[in-house]
C-alpha positions in Angstrom: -150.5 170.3 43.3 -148.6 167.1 44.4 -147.4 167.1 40.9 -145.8 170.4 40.7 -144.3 169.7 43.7 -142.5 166.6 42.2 -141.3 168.4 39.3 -140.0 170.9 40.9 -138.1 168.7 43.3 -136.5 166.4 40.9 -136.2 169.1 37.8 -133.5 170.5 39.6 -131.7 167.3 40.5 -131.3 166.3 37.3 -129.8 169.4 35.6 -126.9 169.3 38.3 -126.0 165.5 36.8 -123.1 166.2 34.9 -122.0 164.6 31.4 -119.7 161.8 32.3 -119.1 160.2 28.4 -116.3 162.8 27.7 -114.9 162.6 30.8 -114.7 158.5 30.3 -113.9 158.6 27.2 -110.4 161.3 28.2 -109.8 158.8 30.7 -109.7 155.8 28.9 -107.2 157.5 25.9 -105.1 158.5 29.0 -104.9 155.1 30.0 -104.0 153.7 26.8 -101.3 156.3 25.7 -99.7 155.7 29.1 -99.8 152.0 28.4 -98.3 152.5 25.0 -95.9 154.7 25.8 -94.5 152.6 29.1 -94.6 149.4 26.7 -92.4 151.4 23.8 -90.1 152.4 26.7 -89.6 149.2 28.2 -89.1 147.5 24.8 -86.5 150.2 24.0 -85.0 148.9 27.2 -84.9 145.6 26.9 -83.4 145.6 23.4 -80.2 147.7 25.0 -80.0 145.3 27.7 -79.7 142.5 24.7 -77.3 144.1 23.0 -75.2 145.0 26.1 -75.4 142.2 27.9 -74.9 139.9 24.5 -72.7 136.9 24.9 -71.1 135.6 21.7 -71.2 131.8 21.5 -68.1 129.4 19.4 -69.6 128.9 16.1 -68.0 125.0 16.4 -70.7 124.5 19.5 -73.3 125.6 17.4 -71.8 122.6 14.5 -71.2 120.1 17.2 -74.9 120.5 18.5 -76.3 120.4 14.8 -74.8 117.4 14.3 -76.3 115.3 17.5 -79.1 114.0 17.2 -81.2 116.2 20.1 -83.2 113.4 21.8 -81.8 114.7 25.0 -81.5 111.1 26.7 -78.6 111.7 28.6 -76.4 108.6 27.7 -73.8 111.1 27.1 -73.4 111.9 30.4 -74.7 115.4 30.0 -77.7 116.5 31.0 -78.3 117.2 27.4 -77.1 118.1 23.8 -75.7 121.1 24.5 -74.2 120.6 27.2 -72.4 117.6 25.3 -71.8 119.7 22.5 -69.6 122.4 24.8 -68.2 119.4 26.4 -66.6 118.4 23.2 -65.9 121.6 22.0 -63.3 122.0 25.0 -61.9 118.6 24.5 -63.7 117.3 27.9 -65.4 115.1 26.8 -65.4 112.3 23.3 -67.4 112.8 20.4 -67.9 108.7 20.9 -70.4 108.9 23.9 -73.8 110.0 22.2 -75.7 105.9 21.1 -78.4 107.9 19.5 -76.2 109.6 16.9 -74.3 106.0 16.3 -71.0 105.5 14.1 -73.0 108.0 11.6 -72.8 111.0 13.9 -69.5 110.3 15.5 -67.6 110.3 11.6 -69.8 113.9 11.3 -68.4 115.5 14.3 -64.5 113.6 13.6 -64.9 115.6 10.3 -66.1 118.6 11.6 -63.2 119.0 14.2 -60.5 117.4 12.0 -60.3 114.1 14.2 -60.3 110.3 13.6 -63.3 108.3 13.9 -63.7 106.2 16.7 -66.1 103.2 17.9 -69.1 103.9 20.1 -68.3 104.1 24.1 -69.8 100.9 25.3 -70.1 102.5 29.1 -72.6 105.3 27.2 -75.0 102.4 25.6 -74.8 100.9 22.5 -76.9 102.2 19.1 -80.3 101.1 18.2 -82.7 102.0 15.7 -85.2 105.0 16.1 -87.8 104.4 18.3 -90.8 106.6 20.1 -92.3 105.6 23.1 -96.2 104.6 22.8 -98.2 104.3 26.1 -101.0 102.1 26.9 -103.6 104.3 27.6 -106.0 101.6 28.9 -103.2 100.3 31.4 -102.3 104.5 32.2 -103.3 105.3 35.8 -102.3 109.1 35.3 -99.9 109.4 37.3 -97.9 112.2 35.9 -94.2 110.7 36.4 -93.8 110.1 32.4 -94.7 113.6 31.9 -92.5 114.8 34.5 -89.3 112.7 33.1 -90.2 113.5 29.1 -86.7 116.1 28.5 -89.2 117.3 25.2 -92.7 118.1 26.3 -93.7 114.7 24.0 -96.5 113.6 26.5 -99.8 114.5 27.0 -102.0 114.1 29.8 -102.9 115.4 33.3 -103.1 114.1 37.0 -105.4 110.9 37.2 -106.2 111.3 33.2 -105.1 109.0 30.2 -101.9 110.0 28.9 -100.8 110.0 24.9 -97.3 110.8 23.4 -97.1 112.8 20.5 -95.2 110.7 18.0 -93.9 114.0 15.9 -92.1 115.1 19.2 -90.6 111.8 21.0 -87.0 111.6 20.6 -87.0 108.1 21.8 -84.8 108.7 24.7 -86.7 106.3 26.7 -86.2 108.3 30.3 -90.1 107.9 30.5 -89.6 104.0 30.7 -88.3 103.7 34.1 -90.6 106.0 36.3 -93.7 104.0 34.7 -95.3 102.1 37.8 -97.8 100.2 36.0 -95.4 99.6 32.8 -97.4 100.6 30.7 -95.1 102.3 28.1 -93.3 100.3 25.2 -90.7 101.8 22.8 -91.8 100.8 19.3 -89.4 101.4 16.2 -89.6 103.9 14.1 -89.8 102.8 10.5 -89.0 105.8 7.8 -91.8 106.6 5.7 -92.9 109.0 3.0 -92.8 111.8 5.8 -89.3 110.4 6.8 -87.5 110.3 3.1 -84.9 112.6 1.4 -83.7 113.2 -1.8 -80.3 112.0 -2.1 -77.5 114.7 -2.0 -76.2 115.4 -5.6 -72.6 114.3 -6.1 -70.1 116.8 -6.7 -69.6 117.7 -10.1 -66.0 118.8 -11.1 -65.3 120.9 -14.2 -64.3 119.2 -16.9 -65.4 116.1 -16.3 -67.5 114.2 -19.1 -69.9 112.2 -18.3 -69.9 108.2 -17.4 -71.4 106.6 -20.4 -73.9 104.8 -18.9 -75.2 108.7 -17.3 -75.6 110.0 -20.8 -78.9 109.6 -21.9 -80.1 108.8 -24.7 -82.7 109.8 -27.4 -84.7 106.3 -26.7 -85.1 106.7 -22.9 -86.9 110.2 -21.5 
């Protein structure tokens, strides 16, 4: 008796419980076409907005920055090599005030802008060869001001942790030398290696030319 009772009380119950899968499943493919369709709409947007809000930049900036050599010191007086690079491009500032590029870089850019070549600025620093910064990391105290100073992202490390610069990404611009409290950073040369070397360019070759006797090989040598 108690048992007919119980079915008859929760028989009923459970045939009112509706199926709720198909109505998840609608909702969910709502959700996602609504997604998709605000993220298409918003891209369409934003690549308008690119196009009409586009600012064209001078070509000769875009030389003038090639040409430097990007280590984003600041010797320049600029807060970096752009900056520089539209600074020159207007005639504000000299193509003589960047140490890093040296007397190498400062012929490039009197070529490129149809100039004559001109020593280094000794108020800007004087040139030296590469070099990358290398901490030591039993000396570090983690204090986060190299990190801070680093224009490139080169160091690694966090608050009270050892610090480590990634040597593919220092420019050498040594701004992490003078926040150091512990001195604990040294700037080490940079020595070119098999990573480091180039083919030489290939001379020009006029038509018409014959060869230098010495170039023409012969049938002993291969």
């Amino acid at each position: 008796m108690l048992v007919r009772m119980i079915d008859q009380t929760v028989l009923p119950a459970t045939a009112q419980i509706p199926d709720l899968s198909c109505n998840l499943r609608a909702n969910v493919l709502a959700a996602v076409l609504a997604i998709t369709f605000l993220g298409g709409l918003f891209g369409l947007g934003l690549g308008w907005a690119a196009r009409r809000f586009h600012v064209e930049t001078d070509p000769v900036i875009d030389q003038i920055e090639a040409i430097l050599p990007q280590t984003q010191c600041g010797q320049c007086n600029y807060p970096g090599c752009r900056p520089y690079a539209e600074a020159i491009a207007s005639r504000e500032a000299g193509i003589n005030q960047c140490p890093p590029g040296g007397e190498a870089g400062i012929k490039a850019l009197a070529a490129l802008l149809g100039m004559e070549s001109m020593p280094l600025n000794p108020e800007n620093g004087e040139e030296k060869p590469k070099a990358v910064a290398v901490i030591d990391e039993l000396a570090c105290i983690g204090c986060t001001l190299c990190i801070q100073a680093c224009p490139v992202d080169a160091i690694l490390g966090a608050s009270k942790q050892m610090h480590t610069v990634i040597e593919s990404e220092c420019t050498g611009c040594d701004l992490c030398l003078p926040p150091c409290p512990v001195d604990c950073i040294d700037m080490v040369i940079r020595y070119p290696d098999v990573s480091d070397w180039k083919w030489p360019k290939p001379r020009p070759v006029v038509s018409g030319t014959a060869l230098i006797p010495d170039e023409i090989p012969s049938a002993g040598h291969h």
